[in-house]
gemmi code that builds the backbone of each chain (N, CA, C; Angstrom):
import gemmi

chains = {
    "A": [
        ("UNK", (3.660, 18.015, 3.917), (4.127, 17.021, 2.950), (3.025, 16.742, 1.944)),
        ("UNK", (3.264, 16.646, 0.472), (1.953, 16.140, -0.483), (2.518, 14.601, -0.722)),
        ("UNK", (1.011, 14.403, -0.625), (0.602, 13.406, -1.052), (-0.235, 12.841, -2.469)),
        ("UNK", (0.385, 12.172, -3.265), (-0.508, 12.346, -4.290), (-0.563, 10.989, -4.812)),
        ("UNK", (-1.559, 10.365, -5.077), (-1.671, 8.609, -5.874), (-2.718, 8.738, -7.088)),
        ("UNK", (-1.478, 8.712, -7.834), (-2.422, 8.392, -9.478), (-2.038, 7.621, -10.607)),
        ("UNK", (-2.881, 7.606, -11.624), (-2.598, 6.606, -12.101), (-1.705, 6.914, -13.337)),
        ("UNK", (-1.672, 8.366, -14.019), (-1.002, 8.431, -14.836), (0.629, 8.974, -14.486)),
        ("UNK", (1.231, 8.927, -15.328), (2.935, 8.844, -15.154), (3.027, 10.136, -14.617)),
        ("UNK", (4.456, 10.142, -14.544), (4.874, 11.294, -14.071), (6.556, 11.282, -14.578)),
        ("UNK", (6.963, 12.668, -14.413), (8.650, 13.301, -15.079), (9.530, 13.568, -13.204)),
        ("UNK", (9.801, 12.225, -13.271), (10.773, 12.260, -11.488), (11.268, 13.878, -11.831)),
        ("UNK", (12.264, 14.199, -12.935), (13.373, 14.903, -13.179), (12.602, 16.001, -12.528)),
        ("UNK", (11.423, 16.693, -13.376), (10.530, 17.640, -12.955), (9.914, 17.823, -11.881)),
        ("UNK", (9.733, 16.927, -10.696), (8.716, 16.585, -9.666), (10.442, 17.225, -8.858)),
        ("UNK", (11.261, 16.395, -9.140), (12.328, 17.009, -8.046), (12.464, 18.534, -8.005)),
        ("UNK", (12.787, 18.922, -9.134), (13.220, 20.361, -9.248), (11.995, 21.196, -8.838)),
        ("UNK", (10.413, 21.207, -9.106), (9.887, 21.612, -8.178), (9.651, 21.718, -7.013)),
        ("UNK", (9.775, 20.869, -6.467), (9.893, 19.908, -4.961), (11.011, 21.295, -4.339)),
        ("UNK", (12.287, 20.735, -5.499), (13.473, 21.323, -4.747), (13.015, 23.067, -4.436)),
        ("UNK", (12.479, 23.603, -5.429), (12.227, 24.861, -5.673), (11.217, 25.411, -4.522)),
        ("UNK", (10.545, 24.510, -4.191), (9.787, 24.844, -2.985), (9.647, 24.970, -1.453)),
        ("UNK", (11.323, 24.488, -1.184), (12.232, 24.285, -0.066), (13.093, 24.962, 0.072)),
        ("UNK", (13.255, 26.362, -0.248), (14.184, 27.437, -0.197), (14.728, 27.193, 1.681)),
        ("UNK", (16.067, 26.824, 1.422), (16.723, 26.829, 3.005), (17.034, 25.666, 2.883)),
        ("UNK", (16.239, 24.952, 2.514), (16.664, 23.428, 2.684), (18.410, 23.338, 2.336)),
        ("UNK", (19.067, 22.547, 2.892), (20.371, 21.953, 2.446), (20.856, 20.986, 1.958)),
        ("UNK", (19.684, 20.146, 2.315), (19.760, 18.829, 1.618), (18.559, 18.007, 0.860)),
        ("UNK", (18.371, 17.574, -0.219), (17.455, 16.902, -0.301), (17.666, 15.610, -1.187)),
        ("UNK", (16.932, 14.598, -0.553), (16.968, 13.324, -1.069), (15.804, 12.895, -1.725)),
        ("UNK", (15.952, 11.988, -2.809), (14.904, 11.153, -3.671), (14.594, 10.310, -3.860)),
        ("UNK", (14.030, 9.372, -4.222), (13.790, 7.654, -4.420), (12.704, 7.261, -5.556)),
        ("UNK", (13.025, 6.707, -6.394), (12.338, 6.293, -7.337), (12.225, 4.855, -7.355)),
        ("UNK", (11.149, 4.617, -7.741), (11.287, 2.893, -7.898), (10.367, 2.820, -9.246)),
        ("UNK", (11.247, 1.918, -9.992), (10.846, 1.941, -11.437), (10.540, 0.072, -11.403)),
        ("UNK", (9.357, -0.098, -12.658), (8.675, -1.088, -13.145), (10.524, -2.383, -13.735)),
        ("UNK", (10.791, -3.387, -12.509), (11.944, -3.749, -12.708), (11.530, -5.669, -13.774)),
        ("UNK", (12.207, -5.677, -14.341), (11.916, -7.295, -15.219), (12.628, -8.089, -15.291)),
        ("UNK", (12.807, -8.735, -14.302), (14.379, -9.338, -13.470), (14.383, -10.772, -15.017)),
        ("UNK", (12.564, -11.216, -14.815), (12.777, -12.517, -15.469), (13.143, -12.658, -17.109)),
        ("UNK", (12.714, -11.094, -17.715), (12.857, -10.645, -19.249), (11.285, -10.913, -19.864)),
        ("UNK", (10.901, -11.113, -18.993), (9.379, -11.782, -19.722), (7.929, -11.058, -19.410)),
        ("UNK", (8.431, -9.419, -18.529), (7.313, -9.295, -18.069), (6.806, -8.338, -18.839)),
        ("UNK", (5.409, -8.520, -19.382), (4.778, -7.713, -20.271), (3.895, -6.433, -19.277)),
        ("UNK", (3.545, -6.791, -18.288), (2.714, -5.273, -17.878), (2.754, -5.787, -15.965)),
        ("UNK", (2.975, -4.427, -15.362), (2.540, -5.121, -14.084), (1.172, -4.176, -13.562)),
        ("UNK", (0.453, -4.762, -12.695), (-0.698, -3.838, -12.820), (-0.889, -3.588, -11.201)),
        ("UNK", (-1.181, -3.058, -10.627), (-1.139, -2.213, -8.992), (-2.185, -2.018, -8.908)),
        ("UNK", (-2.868, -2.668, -7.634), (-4.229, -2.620, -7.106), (-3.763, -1.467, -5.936)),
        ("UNK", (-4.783, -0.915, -5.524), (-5.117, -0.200, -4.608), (-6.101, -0.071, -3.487)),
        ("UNK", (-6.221, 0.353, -2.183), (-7.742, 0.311, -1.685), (-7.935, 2.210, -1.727)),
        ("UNK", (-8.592, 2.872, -2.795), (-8.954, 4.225, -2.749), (-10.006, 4.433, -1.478)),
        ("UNK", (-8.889, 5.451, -1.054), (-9.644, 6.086, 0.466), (-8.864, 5.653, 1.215)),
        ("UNK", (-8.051, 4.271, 1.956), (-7.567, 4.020, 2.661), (-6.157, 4.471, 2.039)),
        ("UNK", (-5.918, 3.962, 1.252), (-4.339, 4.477, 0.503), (-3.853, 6.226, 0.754)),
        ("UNK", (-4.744, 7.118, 0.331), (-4.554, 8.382, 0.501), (-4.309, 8.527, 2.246)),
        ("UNK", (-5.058, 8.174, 3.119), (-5.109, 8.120, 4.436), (-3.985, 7.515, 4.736)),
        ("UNK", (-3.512, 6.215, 4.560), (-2.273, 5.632, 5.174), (-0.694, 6.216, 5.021)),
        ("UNK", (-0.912, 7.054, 3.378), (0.509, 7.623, 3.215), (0.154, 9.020, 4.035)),
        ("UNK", (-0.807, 9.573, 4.231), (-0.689, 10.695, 5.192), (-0.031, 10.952, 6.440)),
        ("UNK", (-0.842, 9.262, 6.423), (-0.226, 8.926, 8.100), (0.851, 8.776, 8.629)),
        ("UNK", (1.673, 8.140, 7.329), (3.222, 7.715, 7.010), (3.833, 8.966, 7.194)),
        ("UNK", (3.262, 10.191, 6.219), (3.761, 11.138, 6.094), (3.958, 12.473, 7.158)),
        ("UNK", (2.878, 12.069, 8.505), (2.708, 12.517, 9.358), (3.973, 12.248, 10.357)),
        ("UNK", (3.626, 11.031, 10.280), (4.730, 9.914, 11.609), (6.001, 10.533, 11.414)),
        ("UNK", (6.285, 11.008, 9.734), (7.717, 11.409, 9.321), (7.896, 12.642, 9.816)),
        ("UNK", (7.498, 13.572, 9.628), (7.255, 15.107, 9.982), (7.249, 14.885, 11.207)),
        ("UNK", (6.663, 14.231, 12.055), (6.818, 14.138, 13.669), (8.096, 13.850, 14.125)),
        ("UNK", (8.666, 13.081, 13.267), (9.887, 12.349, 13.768), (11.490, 12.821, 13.422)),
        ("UNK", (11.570, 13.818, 12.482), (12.647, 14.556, 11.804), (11.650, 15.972, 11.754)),
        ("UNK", (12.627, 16.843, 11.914), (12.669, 18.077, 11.346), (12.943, 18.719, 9.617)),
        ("UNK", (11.404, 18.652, 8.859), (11.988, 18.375, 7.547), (11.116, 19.743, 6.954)),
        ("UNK", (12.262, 19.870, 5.835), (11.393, 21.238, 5.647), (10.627, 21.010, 4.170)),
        ("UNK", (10.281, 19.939, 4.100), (9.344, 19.442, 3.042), (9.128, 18.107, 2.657)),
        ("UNK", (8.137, 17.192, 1.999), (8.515, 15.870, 2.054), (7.658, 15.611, 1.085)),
        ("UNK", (7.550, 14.650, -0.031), (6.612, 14.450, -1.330), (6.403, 13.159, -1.340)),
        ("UNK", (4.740, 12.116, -1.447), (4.976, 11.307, -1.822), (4.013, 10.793, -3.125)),
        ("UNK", (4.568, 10.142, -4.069), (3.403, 9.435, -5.485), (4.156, 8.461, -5.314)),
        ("UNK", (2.739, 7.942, -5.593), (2.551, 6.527, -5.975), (1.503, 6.525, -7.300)),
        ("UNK", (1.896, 5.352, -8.030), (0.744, 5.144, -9.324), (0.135, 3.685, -9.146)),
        ("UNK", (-0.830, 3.800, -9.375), (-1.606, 2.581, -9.707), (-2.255, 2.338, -10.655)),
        ("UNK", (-2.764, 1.188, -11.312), (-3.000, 0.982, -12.757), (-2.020, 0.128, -13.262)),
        ("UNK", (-2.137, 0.121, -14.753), (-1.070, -0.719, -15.827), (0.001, -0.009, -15.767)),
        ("UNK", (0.860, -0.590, -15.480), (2.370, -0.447, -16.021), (3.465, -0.936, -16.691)),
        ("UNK", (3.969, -0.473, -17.804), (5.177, -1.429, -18.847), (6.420, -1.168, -17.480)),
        ("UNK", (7.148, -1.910, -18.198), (8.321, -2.201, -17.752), (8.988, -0.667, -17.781)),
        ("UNK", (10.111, -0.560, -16.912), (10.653, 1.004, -17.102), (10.425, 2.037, -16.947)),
        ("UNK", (8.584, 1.659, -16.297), (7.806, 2.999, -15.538), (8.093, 3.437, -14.335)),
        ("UNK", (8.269, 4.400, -14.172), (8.215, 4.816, -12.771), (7.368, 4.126, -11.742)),
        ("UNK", (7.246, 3.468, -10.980), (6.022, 3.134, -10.105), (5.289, 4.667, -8.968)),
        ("UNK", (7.086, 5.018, -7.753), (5.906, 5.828, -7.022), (7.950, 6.456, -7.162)),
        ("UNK", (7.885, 7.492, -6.456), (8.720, 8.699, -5.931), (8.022, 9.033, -4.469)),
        ("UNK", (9.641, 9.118, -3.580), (9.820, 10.273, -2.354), (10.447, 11.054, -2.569)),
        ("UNK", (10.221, 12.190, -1.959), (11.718, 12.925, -1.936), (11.471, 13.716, -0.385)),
        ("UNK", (12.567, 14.079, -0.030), (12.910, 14.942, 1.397), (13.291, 15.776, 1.389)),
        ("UNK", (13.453, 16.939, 2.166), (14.232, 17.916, 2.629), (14.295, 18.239, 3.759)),
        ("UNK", (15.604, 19.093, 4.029), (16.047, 18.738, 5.267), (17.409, 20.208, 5.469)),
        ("UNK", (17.604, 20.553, 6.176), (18.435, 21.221, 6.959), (20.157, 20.717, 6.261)),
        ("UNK", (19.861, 19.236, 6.972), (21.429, 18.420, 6.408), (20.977, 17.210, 6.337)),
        ("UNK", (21.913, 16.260, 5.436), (21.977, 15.081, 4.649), (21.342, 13.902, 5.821)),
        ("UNK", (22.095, 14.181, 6.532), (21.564, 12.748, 7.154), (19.989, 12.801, 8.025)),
        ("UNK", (19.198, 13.841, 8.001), (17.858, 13.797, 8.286), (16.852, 13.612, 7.296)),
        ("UNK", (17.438, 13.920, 5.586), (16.849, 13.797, 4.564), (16.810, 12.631, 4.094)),
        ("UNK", (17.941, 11.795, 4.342), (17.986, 10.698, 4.074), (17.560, 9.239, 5.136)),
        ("UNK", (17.528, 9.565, 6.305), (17.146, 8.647, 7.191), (15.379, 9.114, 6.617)),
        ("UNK", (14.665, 10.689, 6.909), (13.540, 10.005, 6.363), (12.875, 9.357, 5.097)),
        ("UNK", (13.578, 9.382, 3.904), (13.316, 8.801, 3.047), (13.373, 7.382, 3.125)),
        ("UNK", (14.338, 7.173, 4.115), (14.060, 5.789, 4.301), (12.765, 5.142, 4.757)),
        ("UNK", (12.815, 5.705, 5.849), (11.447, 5.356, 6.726), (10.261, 5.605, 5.586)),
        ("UNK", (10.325, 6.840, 4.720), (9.014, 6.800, 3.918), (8.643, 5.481, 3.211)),
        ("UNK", (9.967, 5.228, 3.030), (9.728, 3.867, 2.123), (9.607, 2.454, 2.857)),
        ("UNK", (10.097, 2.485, 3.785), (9.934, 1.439, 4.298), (8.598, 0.676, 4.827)),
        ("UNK", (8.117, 2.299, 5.359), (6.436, 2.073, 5.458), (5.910, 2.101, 4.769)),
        ("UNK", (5.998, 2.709, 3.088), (5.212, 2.488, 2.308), (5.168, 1.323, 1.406)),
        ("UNK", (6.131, 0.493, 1.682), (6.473, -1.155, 1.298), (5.008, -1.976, 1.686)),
        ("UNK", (5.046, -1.907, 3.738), (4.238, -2.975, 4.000), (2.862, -1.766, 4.707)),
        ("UNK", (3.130, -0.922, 5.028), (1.838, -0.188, 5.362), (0.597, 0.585, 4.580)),
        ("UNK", (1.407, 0.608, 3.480), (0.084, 1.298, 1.880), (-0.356, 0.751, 1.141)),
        ("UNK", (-1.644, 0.157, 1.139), (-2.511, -0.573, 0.697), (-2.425, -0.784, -0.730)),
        ("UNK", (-1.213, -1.196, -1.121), (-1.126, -1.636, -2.629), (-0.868, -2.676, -2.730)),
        ("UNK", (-1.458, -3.664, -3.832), (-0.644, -4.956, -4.238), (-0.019, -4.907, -5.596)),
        ("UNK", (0.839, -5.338, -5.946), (1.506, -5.744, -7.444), (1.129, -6.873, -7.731)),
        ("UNK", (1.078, -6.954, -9.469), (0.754, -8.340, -9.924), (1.157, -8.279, -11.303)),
        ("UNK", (1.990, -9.601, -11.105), (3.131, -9.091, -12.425), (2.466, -10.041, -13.748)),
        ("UNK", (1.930, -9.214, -15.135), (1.530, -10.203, -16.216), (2.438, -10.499, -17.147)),
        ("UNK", (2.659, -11.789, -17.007), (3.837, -12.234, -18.295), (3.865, -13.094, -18.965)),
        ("UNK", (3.875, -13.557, -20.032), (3.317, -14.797, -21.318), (2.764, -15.833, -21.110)),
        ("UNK", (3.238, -16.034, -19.844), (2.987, -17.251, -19.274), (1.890, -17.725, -17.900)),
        ("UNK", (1.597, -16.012, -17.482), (0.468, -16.269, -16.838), (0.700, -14.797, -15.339)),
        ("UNK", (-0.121, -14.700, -15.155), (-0.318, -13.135, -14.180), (0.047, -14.305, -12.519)),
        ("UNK", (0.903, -13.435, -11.625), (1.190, -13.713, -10.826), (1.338, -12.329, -9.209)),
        ("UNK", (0.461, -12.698, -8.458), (0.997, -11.261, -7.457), (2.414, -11.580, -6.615)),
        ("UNK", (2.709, -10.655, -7.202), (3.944, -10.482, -6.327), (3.764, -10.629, -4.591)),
        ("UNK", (4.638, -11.412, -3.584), (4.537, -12.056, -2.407), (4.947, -10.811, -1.793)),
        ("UNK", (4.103, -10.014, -0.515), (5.088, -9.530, 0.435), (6.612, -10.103, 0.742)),
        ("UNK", (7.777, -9.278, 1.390), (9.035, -10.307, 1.513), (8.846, -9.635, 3.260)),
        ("UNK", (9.525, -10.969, 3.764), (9.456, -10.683, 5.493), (10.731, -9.628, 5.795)),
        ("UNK", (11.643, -9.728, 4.611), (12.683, -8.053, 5.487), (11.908, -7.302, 5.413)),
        ("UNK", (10.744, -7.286, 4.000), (10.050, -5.757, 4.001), (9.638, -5.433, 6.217)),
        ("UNK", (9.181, -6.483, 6.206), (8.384, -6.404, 7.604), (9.662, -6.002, 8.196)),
        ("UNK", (10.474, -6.960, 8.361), (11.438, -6.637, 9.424), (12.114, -5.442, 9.435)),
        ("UNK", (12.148, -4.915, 8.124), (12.913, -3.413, 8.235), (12.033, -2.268, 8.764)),
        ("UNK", (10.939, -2.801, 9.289), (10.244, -1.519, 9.995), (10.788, -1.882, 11.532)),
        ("UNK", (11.264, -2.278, 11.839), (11.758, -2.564, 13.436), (12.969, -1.754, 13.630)),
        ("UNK", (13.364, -1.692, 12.638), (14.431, -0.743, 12.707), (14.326, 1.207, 13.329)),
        ("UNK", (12.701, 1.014, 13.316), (12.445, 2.666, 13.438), (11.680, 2.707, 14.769)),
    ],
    "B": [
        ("UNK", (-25.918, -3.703, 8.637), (-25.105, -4.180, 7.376), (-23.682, -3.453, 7.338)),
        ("UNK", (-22.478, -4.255, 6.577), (-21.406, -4.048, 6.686), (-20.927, -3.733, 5.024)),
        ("UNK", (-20.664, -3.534, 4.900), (-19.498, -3.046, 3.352), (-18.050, -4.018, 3.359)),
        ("UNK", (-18.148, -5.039, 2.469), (-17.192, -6.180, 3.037), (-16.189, -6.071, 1.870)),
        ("UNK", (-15.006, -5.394, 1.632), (-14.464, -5.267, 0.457), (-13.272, -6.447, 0.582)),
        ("UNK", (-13.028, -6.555, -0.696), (-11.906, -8.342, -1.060), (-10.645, -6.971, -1.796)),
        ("UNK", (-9.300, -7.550, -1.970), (-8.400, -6.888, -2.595), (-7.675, -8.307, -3.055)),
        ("UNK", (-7.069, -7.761, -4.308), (-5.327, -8.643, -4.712), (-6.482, -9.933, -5.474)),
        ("UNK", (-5.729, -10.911, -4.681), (-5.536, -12.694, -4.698), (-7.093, -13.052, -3.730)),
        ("UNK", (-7.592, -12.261, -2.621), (-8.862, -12.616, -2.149), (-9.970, -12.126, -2.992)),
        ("UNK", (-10.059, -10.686, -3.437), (-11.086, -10.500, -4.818), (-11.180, -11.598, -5.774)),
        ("UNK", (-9.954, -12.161, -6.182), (-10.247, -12.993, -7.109), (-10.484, -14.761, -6.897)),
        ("UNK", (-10.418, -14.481, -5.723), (-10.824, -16.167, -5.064), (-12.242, -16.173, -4.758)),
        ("UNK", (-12.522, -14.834, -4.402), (-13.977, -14.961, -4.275), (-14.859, -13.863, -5.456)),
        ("UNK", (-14.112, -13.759, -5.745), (-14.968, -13.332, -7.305), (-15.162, -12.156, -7.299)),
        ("UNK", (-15.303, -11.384, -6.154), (-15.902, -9.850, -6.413), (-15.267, -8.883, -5.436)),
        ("UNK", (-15.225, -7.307, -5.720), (-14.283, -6.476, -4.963), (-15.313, -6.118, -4.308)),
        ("UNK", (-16.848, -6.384, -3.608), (-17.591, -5.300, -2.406), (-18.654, -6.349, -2.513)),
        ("UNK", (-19.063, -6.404, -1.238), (-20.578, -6.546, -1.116), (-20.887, -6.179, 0.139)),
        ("UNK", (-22.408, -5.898, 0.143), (-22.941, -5.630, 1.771), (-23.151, -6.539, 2.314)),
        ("UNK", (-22.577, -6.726, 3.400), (-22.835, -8.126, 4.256), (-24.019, -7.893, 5.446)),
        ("UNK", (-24.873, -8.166, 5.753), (-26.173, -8.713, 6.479), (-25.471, -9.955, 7.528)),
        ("UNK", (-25.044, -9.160, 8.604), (-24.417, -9.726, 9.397), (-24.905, -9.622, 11.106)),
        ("UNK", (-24.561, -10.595, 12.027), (-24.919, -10.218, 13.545), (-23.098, -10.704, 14.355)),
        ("UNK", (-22.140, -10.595, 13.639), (-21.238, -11.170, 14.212), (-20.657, -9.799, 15.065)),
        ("UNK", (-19.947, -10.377, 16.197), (-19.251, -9.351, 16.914), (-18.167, -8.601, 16.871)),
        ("UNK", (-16.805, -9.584, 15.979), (-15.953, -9.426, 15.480), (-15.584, -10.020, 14.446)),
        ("UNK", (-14.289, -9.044, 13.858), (-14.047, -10.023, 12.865), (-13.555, -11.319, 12.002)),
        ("UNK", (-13.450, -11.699, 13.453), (-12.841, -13.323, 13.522), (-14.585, -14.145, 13.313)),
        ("UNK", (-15.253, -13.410, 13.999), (-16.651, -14.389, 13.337), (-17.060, -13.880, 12.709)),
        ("UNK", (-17.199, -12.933, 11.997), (-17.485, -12.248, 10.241), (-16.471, -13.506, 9.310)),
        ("UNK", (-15.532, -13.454, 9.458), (-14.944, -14.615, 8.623), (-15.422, -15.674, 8.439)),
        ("UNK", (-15.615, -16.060, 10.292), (-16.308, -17.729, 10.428), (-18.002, -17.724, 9.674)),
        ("UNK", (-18.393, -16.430, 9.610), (-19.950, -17.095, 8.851), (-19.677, -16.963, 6.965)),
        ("UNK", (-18.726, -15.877, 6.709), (-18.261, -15.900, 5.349), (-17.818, -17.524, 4.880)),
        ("UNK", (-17.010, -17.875, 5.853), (-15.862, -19.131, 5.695), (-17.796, -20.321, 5.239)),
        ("UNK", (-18.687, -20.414, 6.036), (-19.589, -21.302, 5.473), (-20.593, -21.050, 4.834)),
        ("UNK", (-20.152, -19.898, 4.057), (-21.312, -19.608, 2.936), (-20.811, -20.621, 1.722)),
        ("UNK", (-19.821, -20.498, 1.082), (-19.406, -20.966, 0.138), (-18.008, -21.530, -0.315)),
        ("UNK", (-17.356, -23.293, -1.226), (-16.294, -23.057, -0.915), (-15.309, -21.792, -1.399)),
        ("UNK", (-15.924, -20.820, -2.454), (-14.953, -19.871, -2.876), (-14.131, -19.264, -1.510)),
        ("UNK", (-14.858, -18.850, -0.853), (-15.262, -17.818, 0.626), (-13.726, -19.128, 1.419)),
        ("UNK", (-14.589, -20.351, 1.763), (-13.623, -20.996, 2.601), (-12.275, -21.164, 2.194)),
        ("UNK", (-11.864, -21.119, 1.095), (-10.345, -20.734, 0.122), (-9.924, -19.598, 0.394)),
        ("UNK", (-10.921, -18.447, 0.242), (-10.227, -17.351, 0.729), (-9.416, -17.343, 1.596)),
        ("UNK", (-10.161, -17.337, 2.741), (-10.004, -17.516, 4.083), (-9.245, -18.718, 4.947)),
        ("UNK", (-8.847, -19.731, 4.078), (-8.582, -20.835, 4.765), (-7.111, -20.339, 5.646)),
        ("UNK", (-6.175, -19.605, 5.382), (-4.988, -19.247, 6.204), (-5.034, -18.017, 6.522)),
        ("UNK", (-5.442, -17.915, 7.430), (-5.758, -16.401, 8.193), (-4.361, -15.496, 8.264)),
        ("UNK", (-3.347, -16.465, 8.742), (-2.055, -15.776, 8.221), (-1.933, -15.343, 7.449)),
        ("UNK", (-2.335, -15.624, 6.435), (-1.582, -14.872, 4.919), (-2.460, -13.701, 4.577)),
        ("UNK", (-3.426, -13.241, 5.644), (-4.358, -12.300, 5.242), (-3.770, -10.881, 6.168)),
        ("UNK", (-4.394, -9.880, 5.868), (-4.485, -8.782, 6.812), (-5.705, -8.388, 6.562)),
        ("UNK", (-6.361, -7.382, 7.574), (-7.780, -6.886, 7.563), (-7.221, -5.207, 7.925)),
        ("UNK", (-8.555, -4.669, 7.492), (-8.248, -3.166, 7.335), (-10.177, -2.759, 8.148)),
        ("UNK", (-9.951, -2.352, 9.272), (-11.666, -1.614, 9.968), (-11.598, -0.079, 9.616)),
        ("UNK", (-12.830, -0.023, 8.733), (-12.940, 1.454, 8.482), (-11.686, 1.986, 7.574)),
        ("UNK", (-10.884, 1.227, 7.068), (-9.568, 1.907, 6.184), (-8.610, 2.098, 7.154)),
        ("UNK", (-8.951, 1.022, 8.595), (-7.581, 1.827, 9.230), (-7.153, -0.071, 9.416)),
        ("UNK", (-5.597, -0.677, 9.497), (-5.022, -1.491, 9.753), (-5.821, -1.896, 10.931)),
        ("UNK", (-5.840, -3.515, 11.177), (-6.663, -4.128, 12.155), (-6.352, -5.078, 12.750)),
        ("UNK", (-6.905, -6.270, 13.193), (-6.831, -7.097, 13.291), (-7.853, -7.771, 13.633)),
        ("UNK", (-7.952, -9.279, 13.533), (-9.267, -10.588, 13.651), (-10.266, -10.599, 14.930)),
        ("UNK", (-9.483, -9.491, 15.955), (-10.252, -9.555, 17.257), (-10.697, -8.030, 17.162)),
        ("UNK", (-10.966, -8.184, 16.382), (-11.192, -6.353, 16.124), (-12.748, -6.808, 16.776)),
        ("UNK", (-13.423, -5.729, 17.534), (-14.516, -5.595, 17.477), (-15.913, -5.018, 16.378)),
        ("UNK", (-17.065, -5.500, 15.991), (-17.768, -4.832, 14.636), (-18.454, -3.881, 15.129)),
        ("UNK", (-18.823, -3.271, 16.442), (-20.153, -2.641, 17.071), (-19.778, -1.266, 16.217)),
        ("UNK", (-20.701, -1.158, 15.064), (-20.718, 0.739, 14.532), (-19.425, 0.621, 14.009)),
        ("UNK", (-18.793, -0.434, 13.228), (-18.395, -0.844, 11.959), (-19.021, -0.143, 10.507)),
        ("UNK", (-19.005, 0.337, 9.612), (-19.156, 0.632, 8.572), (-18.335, -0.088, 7.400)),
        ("UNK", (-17.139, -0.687, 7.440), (-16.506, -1.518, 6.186), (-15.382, -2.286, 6.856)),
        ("UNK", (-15.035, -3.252, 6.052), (-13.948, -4.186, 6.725), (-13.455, -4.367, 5.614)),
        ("UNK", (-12.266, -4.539, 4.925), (-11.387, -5.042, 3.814), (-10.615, -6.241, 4.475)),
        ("UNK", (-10.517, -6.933, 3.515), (-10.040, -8.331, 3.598), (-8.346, -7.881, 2.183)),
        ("UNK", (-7.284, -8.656, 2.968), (-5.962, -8.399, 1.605), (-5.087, -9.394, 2.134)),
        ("UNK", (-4.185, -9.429, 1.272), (-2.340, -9.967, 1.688), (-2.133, -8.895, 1.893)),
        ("UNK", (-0.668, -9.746, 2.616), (-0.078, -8.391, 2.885), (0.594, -7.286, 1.645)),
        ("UNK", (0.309, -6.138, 2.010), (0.742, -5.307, 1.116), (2.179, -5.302, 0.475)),
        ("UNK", (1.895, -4.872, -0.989), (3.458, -5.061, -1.228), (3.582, -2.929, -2.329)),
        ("UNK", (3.328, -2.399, -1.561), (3.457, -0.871, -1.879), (5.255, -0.787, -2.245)),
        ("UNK", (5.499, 0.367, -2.900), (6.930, 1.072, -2.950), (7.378, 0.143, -4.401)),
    ],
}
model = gemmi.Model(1)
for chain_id, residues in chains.items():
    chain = gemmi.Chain(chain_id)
    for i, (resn, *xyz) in enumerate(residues, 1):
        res = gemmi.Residue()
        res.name, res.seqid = resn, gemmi.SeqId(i, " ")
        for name, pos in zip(("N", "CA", "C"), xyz):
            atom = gemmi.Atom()
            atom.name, atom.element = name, gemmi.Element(name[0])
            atom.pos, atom.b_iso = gemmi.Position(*pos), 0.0
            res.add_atom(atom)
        chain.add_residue(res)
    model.add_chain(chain)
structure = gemmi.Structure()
structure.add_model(model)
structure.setup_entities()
């Protein structure tokens, strides 16, 4: 599985179709994007801390636990950190898999651990003043599920 | 000496992302307690241990962690990745 955390953007569209291209056999593959969202209309930049060194290590680990746990015949994960406008991509998974429902149960799990287990924080800046975004306790609770 | 890194909302309560700490504590529940009376920035940090997580060596931890041949400890909230 790659792993990759950086700070400049990236083309999902392109990252899939390579991804996909590199999984010959695969039957299924799933994706996940999570883009820079501005629920309040006001947010001018959000900016993503990181701990470099532990971050690369923890999605490995994530990415390990996954590969241990499904039979996958490939698995991708980015994340970005740095400034971000609104409408940016933040990070991408994607899976592959044999059939649908192993590609997609692990994408879940990728994400779920990479919610509360990968050493990132968000912190949203907006006219009115920079705020970090709160862990949420489903994030936690939806790892019980695995 | 220890490598004491701050992240998020604790970097900025206590002002800075690293320092070497010159320490004799055993764990890191008393690495906190001598941080907690250096200064009040430090005791703000730290005042709700709940709302914190700790990271030994870059790996997830916890307050009863032992320090013996420790090399770094990170101090954070909880993460909000994805």
């Amino acid at each position: 599985m790659e792993v990759r955390v950086q700070s400049a953007p990236f083309r999902p569209g392109e990252e899939l179709d390579a991804f996909t291209a590199a999984v010959p056999g695969a039957g299924a593959v799933v994706s996940f994007t999570g883009i820079v969202r501005d629920d309040s209309g006001t947010l001018a930049e959000m900016v993503i801390e990181h701990y470099p060194g532990m971050t690369e290590a923890a999605l490995t680990q994530i990415a390990e636990d996954a590969q241990a746990r499904w039979s996958l015949s490939g698995g991708l994960i980015i994340h970005r950190f740095g400034v971000l406008a609104p409408g940016e991509q933040i990070m991408m998974v994607a899976t592959a898999a044999r059939h649908r429902q192993v590609a997609f149960e692990a994408a879940e799990f990728l994400m779920d651990y990479l919610k509360s287990r990968a050493p990132f924080w968000k912190k949203e800046r907006t006219a009115t003043g920079d705020a970090w975004v709160a862990a949420k306790d489903s994030d936690e609770a939806s790892l019980d599920r695995w | 000496m220890i490598d004491v890194l701050y992240f998020a909302w604790v970097r900025e309560r206590i002002g800075l992302p690293k320092e070497r700490v010159e320490t004799g504590a055993q764990t890191v529940a008393d690495l906190v307690e001598e941080l907690r009376q250096r200064e009040a920035r430090y005791a703000a940090a730290f005042e709700d241990l709940s709302a914190l997580r700790v990271a030994v060596d870059q790996e997830l931890s916890d307050f009863d962690a032992p320090l013996s041949g420790v090399r770094e400890v990170a101090f954070f909230p909880p993460m909000t990745g994805g």
